[in-house]
N, C-alpha and C positions, 0 to 999 in steps of 0.2 A: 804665534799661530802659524801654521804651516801650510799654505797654500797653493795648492798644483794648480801649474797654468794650462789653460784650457786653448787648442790651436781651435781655428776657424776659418774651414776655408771657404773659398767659393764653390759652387758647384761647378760651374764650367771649367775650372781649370785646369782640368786634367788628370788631377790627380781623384777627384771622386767623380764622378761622371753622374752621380744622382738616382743610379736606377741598379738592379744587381746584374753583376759581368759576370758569374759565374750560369749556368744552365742547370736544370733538374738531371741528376744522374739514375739514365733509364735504367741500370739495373737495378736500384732501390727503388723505384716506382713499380718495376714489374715482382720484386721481392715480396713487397708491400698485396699487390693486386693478387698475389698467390696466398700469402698467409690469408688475405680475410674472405675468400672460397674458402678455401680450407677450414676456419673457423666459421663460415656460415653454412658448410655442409654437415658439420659435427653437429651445431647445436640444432639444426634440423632433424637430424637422425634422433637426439635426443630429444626434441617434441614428439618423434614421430614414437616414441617407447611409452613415455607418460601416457600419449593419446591409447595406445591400445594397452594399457594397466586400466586404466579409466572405464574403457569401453568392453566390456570382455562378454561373446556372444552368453546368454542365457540357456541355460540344459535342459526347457521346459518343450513340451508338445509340441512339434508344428501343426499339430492336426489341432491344439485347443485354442492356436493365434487365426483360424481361418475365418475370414472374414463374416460369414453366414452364422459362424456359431455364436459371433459379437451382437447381433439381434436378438439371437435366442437367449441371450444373457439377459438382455435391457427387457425382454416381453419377460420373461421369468421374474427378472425384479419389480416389474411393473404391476405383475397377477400379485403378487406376495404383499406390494403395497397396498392394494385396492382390498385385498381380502384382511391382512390389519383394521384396515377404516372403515370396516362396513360390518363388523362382527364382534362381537363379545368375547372377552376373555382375563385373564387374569393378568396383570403386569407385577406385580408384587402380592402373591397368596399370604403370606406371612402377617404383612400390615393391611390387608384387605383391602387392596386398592386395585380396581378391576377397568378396563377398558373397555369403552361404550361404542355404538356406531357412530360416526362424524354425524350424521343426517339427525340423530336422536338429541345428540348432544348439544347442536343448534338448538331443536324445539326446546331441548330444557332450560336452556340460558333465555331464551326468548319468553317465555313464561314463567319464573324468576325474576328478570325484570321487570314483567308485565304487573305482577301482583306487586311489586314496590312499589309502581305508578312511574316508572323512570321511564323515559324515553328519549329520542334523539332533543338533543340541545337546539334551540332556535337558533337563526342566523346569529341574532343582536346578542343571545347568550356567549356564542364562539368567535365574536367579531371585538367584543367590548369587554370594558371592565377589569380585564385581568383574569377572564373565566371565572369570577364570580357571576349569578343570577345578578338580571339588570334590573328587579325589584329593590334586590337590597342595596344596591351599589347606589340606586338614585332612594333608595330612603333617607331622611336629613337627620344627621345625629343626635343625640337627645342632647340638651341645654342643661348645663352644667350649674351652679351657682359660682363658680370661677371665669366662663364663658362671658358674662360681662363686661361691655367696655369700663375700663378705668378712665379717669379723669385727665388722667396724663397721655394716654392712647388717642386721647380725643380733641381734635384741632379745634381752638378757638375761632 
């Protein structure tokens, strides 16, 4: 086997002094300081292209962006909603499926349920049970002919 011998010196001796003897050569630092301006004003320019691809003004009215006319928008849709919900009309003619007032359509659901006998749930109905009726839930099971203790079940 072939083994290269490894010197070891001191540090103080003179011949390695411990720290580096040579200094940064300012031309490669300022070389350096040019090229990455350089390359940070390029890729700048090119954010600054993407950003206006991106963003490109619109060819729509300035007179339909004015602010005043943004309200007459919101009341416009707002009459158009109200007279939907308050009026009769056809939503599907075809399958005869017609739209009623809101106000009407409350009283019919409310009278619908009236005649079923259904009404709001008691507290202990919505509290307990698992939303079954607390009649049934505390009725006691029917007695089985199996429901029997066995002899073996049964502590002497």
């Amino acid at each position: 086997m072939d083994q290269h011998p490894v010197e070891h010196r001191a540090e103080g001796d003179g011949t390695n002094p411990g720290y580096e003897v040579k200094d940064v050569n300012p031309r490669y630092l300022l070389a350096f300081g040019i090229v990455l301006v350089i390359f940070l004003t390029v890729l700048e320019a090119g954010e600054m292209g993407v950003y206006r691809l991106f963003i490109q003004p619109t060819a729509s009215d300035p007179a339909a962006r004015a602010p005043g006319d943004i309200y007459d928008v919101l009341h416009q849709t707002r009459e158009t909603a109200n007279q939907t919900l308050t009026s009769y009309g056809w939503v599907d003619a075809k399958a005869g499926v017609v739209r009623i007032p809101i106000d009407r359509a409350m009283d019919l659901v409310v009278a619908r349920d009236a005649l079923k006998g259904k009404g709001p749930k008691t507290e202990a109905e919505l509290n307990g049970h698992a939303g079954t009726p607390a009649e049934a839930a505390d009725a006691k099971p029917e007695a089985t002919k199996d429901s029997t203790p066995k002899e073996k079940d049964m502590k002497k």
